[in-house]
C-alpha positions in Angstrom: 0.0 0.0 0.0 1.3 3.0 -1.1 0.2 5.5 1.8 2.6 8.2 0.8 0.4 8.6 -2.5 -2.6 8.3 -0.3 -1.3 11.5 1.6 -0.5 13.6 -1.4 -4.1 12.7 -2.7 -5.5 13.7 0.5 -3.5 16.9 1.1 -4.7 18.2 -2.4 -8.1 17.1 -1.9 -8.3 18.8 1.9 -11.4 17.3 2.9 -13.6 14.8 2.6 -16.2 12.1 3.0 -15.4 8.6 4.5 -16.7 7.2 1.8 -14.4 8.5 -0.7 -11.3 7.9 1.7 -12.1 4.7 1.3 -12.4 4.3 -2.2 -9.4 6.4 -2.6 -7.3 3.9 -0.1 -8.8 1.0 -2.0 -8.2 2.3 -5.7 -4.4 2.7 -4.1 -4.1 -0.4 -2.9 -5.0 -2.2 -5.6 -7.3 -4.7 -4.6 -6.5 -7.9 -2.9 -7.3 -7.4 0.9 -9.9 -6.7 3.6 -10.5 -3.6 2.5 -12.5 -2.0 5.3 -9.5 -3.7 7.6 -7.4 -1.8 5.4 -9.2 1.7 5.6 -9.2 0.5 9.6 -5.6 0.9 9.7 -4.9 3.9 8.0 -7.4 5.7 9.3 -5.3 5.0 12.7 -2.4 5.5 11.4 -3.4 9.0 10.1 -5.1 10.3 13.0 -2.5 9.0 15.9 0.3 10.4 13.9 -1.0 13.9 13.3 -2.1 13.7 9.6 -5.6 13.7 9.8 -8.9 14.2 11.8 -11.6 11.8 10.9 -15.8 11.8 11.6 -15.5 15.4 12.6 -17.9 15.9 15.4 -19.4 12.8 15.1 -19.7 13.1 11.1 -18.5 10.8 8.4 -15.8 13.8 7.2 -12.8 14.0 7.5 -9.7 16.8 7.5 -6.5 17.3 6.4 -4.7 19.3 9.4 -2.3 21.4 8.9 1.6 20.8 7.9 4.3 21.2 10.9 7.7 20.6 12.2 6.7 19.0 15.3 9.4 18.0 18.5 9.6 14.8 20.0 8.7 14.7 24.0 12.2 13.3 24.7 14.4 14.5 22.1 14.6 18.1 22.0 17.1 18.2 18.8 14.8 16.6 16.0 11.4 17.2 14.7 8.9 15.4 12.6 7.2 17.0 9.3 3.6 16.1 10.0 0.0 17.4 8.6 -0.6 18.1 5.3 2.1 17.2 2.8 3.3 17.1 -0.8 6.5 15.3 -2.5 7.7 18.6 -3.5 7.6 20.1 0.6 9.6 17.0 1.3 11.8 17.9 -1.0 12.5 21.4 0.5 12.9 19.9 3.7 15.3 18.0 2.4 17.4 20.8 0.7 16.5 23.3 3.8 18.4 20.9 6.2 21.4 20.2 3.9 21.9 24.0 3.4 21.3 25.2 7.1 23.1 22.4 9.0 20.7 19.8 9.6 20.1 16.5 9.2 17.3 14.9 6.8 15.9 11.3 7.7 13.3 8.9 6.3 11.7 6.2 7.9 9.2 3.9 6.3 6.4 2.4 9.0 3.7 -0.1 8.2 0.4 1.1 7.3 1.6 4.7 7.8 3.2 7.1 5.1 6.7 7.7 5.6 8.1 9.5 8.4 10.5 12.4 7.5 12.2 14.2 10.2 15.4 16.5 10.5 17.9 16.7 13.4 19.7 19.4 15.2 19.4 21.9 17.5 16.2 23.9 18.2 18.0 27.3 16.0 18.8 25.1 13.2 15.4 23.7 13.0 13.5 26.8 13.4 15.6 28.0 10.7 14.4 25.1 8.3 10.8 25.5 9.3 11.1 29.0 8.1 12.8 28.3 5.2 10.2 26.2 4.2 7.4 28.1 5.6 5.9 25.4 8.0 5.1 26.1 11.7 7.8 25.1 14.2 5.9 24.1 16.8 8.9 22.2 19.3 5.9 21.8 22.6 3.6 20.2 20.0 3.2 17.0 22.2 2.7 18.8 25.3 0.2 20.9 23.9 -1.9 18.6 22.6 -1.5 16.8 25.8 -2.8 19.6 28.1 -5.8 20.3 25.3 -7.1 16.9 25.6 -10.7 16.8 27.3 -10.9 15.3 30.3 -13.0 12.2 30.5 -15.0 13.7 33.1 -16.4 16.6 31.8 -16.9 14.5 28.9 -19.6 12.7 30.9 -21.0 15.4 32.8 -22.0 16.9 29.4 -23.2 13.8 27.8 -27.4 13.9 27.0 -29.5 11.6 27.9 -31.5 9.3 25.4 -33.7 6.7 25.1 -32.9 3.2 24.3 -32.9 2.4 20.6 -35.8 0.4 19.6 -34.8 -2.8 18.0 -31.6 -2.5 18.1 -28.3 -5.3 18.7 -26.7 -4.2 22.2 -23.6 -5.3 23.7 -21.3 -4.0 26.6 -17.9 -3.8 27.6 -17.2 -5.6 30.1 -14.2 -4.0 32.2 -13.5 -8.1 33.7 -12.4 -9.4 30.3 -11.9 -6.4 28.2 -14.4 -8.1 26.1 -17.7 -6.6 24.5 -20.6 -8.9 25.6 -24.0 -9.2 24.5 -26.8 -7.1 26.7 -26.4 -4.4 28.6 -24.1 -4.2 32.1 -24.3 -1.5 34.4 -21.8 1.4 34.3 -20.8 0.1 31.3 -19.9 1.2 27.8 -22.9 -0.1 25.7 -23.4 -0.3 22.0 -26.4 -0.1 19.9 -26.1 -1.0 16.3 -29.0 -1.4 13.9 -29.7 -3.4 11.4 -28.6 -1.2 8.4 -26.3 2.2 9.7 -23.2 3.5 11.8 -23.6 1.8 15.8 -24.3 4.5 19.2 -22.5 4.7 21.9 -23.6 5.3 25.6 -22.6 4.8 29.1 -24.9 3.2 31.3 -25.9 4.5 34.6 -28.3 4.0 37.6 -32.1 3.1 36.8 -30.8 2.3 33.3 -30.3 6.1 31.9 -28.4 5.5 28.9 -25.7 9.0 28.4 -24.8 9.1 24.8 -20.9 9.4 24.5 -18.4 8.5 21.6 -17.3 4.9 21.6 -13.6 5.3 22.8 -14.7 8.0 25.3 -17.4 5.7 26.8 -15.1 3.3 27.7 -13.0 5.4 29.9 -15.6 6.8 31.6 -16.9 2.8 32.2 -13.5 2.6 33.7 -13.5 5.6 35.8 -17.0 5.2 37.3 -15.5 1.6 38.5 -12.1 2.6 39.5 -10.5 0.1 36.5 -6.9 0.9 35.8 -6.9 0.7 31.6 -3.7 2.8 31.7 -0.1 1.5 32.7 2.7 3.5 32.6 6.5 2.6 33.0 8.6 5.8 34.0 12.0 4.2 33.8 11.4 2.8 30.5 9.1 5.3 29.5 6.6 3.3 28.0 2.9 4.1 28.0 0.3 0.9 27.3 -3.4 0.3 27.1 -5.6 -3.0 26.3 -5.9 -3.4 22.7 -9.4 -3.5 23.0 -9.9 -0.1 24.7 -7.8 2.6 22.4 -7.6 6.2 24.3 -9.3 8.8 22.8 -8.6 10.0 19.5 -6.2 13.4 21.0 -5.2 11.1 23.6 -3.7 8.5 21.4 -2.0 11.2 19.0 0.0 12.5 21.8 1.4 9.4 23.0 2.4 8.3 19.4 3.9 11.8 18.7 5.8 11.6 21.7 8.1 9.1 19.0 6.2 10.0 16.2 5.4 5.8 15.5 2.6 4.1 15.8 1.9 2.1 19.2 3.2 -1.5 19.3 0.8 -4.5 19.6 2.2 -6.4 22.6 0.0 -8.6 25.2 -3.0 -7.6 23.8 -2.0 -4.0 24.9 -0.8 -0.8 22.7 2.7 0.4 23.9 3.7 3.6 23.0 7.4 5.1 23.5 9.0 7.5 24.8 6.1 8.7 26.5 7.5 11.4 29.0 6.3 11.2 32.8 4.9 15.2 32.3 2.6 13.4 29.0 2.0 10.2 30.8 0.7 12.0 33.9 -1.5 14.9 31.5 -3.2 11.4 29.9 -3.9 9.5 32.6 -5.4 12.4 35.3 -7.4 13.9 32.4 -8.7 10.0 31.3 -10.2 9.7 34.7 -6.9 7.1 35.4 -4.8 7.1 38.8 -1.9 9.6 38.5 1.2 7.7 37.3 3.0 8.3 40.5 0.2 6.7 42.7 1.4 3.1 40.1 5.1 3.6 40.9 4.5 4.0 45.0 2.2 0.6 44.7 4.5 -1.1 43.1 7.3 0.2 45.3 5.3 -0.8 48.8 4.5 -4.4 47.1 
């Protein structure tokens, strides 16, 4: 799969329907796999690595966002080129960091377009970015980390509904990280219909069903029952969650920005690297989880 052709297609586009992402990403591809799998993927891939916003406010659309030199969360002497993008602003990268003292790198991922970075200090890089005439932004991470919303007000502004009539309904259940047919209580619950995109809600007392976003829903499941989804390793810095219970969509771009990869698939769990204590403790307060020092004093009493 060409996703670097994908990008340029998208960039020049701007915008867009899911629909035609996907028969975009399929035309690209050429045929021969799981195709909603594959549309799975790189919409994942896109969003978590800063490329792209998909269903907009709970719509089908999707966005281009746009290009910048974004730091690592570790590494103060490199930054990523993420957003929009076009062969020919590679290019100038390329050229601005050979004239001004930097150094250009390329990194092919899996199911992601290639990652193209520079390294040196913050004055070289700034220097590139304006060359180039793409925002330098070397706090990106942090930033995005301290503009996540936190899963609590999430749920304190969720509206009630009624049940839909008719409809399939599972729940997560927080015990086996498992969806399971029914309904639990203060749970995450799904509603799908026959025909048509599924609902999400959390499940509260007497039944009152809060409408939420799927990944959101879970974490607030979580919180309401005091579930640790989030581990965090300081002296590694590595950042995990279940596999089957992704962070929110800002949540999970600043932990792979923090080394602008995807998350590894390990255990059943998403790592992510390099995750700094400062993002690891933004993530996990504003997702409703223990802070990440009350995890390392547990450990240490045990």
């Amino acid at each position: 799969m060409n996703c670097d052709l994908l990008l340029t297609w998208m960039t020049h586009v701007g915008e867009g329907s899911w629909m035609n992402f996907r028969k975009a990403a399929e035309e690209i591809s050429g045929g021969g796999c799981d195709s909603l799998d594959l549309c799975r993927k790189l919409r994942i891939g896109l969003s978590d690595l800063g490329f792209a916003n998909f269903f907009i406010d709970g719509t089908q659309q999707w966005r281009m966002l746009p290009p910048v030199l974004g730091g690592f969360a570790a590494h103060e002497d490199a930054a990523v080129l993420y957003g929009s993008r076009t062969p020919p602003l590679v290019e100038e990268l390329r050229n601005a960091a050979e004239a001004l003292g930097g150094k250009f790198e390329a990194e092919a991922l899996q199911d992601c377009p290639t990652s193209f970075r520079v390294v040196g200090e913050r004055q070289v890089i700034a220097a590139i970015s304006d060359r180039i005439g793409v925002a330098y932004e070397p706090d990106n991470v942090r930033r995005i980390a301290e503009g996540v919303r936190p899963i609590p007000c999430v749920l304190d502004a969720a509206v009630e509904e009624p049940a839909p009539l008719n409809w399939k309904v599972r729940s997560f259940d927080l015990d086996t990280f498992m969806w399971a047919d029914g309904l639990l209580p203060n749970a995450a619950c799904e509603f799908t219909p026959t025909h048509g995109p599924s609902r999400y809600y959390i499940r509260r007392k007497r039944g009152k069903l809060l409408r939420m976003p799927k990944r959101e829903a879970l974490y607030a499941a979580a919180m309401l029952k005091g579930v640790r989804l989030i581990d965090y390793e300081p002296d590694a810095m590595k950042l995990s969650v279940p596999s089957s219970a992704p962070m929110p969509e800002l949540y999970a771009r600043a932990a792979c920005l923090c080394a602008c990869r995807p998350a590894e698939i390990l255990n059943r769990r998403f790592v992510y690297s390099d995750v700094t204590p400062e993002v690891a403790a933004l993530l996990m307060v504003a997702a409703g989880q223990p802070h990440p020092g009350v995890a390392v004093l547990a450990k240490g009493a045990s």
